[in-house]
Each structure stands twice: as C-alpha cells, then as structure tokens.
N, C-alpha and C positions, 0 to 999 in steps of 0.2 A: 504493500500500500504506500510507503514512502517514496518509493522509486518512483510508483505510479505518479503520485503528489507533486516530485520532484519534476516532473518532464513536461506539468502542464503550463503552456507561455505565461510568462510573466507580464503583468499590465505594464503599461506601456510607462508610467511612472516609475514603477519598481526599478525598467532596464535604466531609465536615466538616472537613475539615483546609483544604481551598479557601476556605470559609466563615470559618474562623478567620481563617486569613492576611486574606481582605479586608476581615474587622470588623477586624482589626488596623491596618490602612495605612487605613480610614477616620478612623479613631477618632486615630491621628495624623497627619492631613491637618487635622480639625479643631483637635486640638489646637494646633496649630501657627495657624491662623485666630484660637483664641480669644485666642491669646498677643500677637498683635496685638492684639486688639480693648482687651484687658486693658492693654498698653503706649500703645494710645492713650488709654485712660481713663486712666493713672496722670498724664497732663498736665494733668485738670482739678481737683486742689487747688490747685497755684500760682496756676490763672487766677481760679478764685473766690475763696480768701483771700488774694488780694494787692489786695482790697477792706480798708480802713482807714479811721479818720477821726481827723485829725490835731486835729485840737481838742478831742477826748474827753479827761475826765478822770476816766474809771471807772477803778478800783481793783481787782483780780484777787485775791479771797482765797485765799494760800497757805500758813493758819497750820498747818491740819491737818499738810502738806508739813514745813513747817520745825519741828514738834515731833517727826517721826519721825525727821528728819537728825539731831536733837539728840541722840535719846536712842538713836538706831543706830549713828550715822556716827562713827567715830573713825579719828584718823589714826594712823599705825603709825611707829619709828622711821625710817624710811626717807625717811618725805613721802607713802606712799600710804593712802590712803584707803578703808577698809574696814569693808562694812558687816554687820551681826550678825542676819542672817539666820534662824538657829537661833532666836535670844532673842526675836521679834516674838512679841509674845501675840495670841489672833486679835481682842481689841477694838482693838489699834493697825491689825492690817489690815483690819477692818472700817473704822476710822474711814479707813481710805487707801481705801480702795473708795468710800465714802462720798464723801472730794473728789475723784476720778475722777468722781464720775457730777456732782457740781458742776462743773469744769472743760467738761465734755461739754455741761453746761446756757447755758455761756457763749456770746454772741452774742458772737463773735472781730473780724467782721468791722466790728464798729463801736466797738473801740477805736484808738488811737493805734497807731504801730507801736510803739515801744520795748516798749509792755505787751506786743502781739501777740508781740515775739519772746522776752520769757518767757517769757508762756504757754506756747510750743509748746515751750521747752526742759525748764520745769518737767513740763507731762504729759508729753511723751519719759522723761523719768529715773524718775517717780512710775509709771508703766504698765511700764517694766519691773523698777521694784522686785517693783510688786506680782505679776505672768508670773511672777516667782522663786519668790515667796513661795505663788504658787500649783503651783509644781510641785518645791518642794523638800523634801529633800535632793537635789540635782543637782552635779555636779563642774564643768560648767561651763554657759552659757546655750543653747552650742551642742545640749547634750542634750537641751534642749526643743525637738523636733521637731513642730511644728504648725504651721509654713507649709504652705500649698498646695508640690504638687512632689515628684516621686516621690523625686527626691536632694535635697531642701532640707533644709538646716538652720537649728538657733533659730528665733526666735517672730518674727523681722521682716520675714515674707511676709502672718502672718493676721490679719484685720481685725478690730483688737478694741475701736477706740470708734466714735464717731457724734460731730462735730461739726458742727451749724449743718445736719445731714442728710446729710452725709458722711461714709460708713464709712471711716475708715484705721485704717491700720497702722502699723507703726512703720518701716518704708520709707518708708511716705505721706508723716509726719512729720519725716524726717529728711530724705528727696532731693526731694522732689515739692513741698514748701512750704518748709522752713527754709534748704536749699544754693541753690534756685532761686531763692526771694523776696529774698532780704539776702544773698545771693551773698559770703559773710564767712567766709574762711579758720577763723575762732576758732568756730564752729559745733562743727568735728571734737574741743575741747575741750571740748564743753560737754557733749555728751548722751555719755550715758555707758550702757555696752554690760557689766556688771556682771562685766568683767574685768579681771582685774592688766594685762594689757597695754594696760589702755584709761587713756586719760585719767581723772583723777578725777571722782568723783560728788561735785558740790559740797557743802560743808557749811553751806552758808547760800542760800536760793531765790533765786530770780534776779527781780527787779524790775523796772520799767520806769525805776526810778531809778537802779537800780544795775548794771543790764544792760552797758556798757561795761568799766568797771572789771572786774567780775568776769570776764566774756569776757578780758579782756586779762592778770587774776591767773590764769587757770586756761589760758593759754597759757606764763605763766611758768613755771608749775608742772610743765607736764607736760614741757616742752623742757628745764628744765635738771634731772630726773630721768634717771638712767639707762635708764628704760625709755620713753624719747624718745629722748636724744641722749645719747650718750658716746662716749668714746673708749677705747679695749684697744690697748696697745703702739701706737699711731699710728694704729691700725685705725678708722675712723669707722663706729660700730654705730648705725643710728636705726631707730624705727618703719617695723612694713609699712602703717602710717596715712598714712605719707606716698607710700608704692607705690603705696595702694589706691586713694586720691584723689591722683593725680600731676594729675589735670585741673583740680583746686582749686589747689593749689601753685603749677602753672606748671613754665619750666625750671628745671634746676640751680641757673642761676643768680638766680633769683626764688625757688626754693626755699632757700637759703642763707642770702640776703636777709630772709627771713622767720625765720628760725632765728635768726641775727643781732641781729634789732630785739627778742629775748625774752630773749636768751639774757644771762646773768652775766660781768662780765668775763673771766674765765677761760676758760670758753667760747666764748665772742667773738672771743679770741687766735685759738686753734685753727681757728675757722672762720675767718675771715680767709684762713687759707690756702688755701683751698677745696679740700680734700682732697679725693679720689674715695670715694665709697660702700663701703662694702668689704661691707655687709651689712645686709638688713632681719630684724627680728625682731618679735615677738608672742607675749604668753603669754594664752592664753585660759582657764587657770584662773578659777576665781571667787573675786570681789574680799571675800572672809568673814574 
C-alpha cells in the first residue's frame, strides 16, 4: 500500500515546493565549494607580493595622503584621533581618489620592503577613508554593508582596488599580504578601521624611512590609552584587538610581554603583576 501511495503524482504544488527545496540544498552545496575555492584564492597575495627588490630606491608619492591627514586629522583631549568627515569638500576627495588610483598604478612588487610595507599601510587607511566618505553620514563602518555575504558586515569583504592585477580588499590587505608577509604584531596599530575603539589613524604617512618608528609610536599610543589597556579598581580592561588576533599575540604570557615593552612606567608596574583579564572591550562608533 505504500509503494502504491508512493507513485500517485504529486499536486502540482507539492513538485514546486520539491523543486524549491532542491534549488535550495544545491545552491548551498555550491556555495559552500565556492567558499573554498575563494579561501584558496585568498593565499595568493602573500605569494605574489612577497616579491620585492631590496636594492630599489623608488620613492612612493604620498603627498596627496599626508595633506588630507593634515587638514582632517586632529587629535582630541584624550590622545584619540579623529577625523572630520563631514568637513571633506568633494575636491579633497577627489584628489584622495585621484592617489588611490596612483597607488593602484604602483608596481609594489619591485620596490624594497620597508616602502612595500607603507605602501600597503598607507592604501589600507586612505581606501577606507575614502569607503567613509563615500557612504557617509554613517554611525559606524560596520553600517557599510557591501561585502559579499548574506550576514557580512563593513566594507572588508569587497574588492575594491587592483594592484599589479590583483583585485583586493581590504581583508586582502590586511590578513593575506601585511599579517602574513612581515608577520609584525604593530601591523594591528597601524591600519586603522575608522573606529574609537581602533587604534589611531596616523597623523603623518608612513614611509619606508620612517616605517619602524612610527609602527613602534603608534603601538605606544594605543596601549597606554585606555581604550587598549587600563585598569578599573584592579580590574584589567584591554582591547577585543587582542581576543581577535590572540594568534598574533601569542600566550598570556607573550601577550603581556608585548604590553610590557610599550607600555609607561606606570603601566609597566601593574602589568608586572600579570593580573588575569577581567574583560575585553571595543567601541565601534566612528572615529569623527
């Protein structure tokens, strides 16, 4: 009797509901393939731009850059860094577009490394000015929904330059070429995510001359800030920057270490003791 049951057509509703479900579980069997395919393509920026030539002595023009930090960027009583968003007229973001597509024009992989690892800090911070500027008024970056991804959020899933013939993003940028190439804890200070709870967006461009220094001032900065490290009643409050990247960090104890070597005498005391965590925090407001 079931067999029999079984074999009688199905109303015409029924098939299209069968039809749906199967375009459905297809369509995320590939999805799920393409996500692979995608994670293994995200390996090949590091392989290709970790091409350099260490005898270069080309120069990376980033005046455009360092006239807008001038006349945006100001810092706030506090120590944080905060840029005027609202106030861009559109010929300063034109002319930021303008070295965006110069940057893009850059043959990266036949400079020195030290320039190389400006370059990619300076477009990291300059492409997501301008992502702002192009979608503001916004309360925070996360509002900018245009990564690929049904639940993604912000802008650092979509691929929005071309270098050397490679489309990235500002993922691309940040995990796939700058944490993997130069594998340097002070990266997590440098590129800046156009929020209060982020590191500062430097006030002066980063050079191939100047590249340590600055990396090493804008670790000082952000760690002896309270929205890095403090302390409330004995309570040790630090960055979810350090949760998020615990693989960068290392342990505890390599994490502390590193807190440590930035941190102000005062500071210094306190960690010494190597308190336990009591809590991470993040404010994703925008840095305006």
């Amino acid at each position: 009797m079931y067999l029999a049951h079984s074999l009688k057509p199905r109303p015409s509703w029924l098939s299209a509901f069968v039809s749906r479900v199967f375009l459905g579980l297809v369509l995320t069997v590939l999805a799920f393939m393409s996500s692979g395919i995608v994670s293994a393509q995200a390996q090949q920026p590091a392989q290709f731009f970790a091409k350099h030539n260490q005898d270069a002595n080309v120069r990376v023009e980033h005046g455009p850059w360092a006239r807008l930090l001038k006349k945006y960027l100001k810092r706030d009583s506090t120590g944080l860094n905060r840029f005027k968003y609202r106030a861009v007229t559109r010929k300063d973001h034109a002319a930021l577009k303008i070295y965006l597509k110069g940057l893009q024009a850059t043959p990266v992989t036949s400079l020195n490394r030290n320039v190389q690892y400006a370059f990619w800090i300076n477009l990291y911070n300059a492409l997501t000015v301008d992502v702002l500027l192009d979608h503001y008024p916004v309360k925070s970056i996360r509002d900018i929904a245009i990564s690929p991804g049904l639940f993604a959020k912000g802008p650092w899933g979509k691929k929005l330059v071309q270098v050397e013939g490679k489309a990235l993003s500002l993922d691309d940028i940040e995990h796939n070429i700058l944490r993997k190439i130069w594998r340097d804890k002070r990266i997590h200070y440098a590129v800046n995510c156009a929020s209060i709870g982020c590191p500062n967006l430097a006030m002066k461009v980063y050079t191939g001359a100047n590249i340590n220094k600055a990396l090493k001032q804008a670790a000082v900065d952000y760690i002896n800030h309270p929205r890095g490290v403090r302390f409330e009643h004995n309570r040790l409050i630090i960055s979810k920057l350090y949760k998020w990247y615990a693989q960068d960090f290392g342990t505890k104890a390599q994490l502390f270490g590193h807190l440590r070597r930035y941190a102000k005498p005062a500071l210094t005391k306190k960690l010494m003791q190597a308190p336990q965590i009591s809590s991470y925090e993040y404010d994703w407001a925008l840095n305006e």
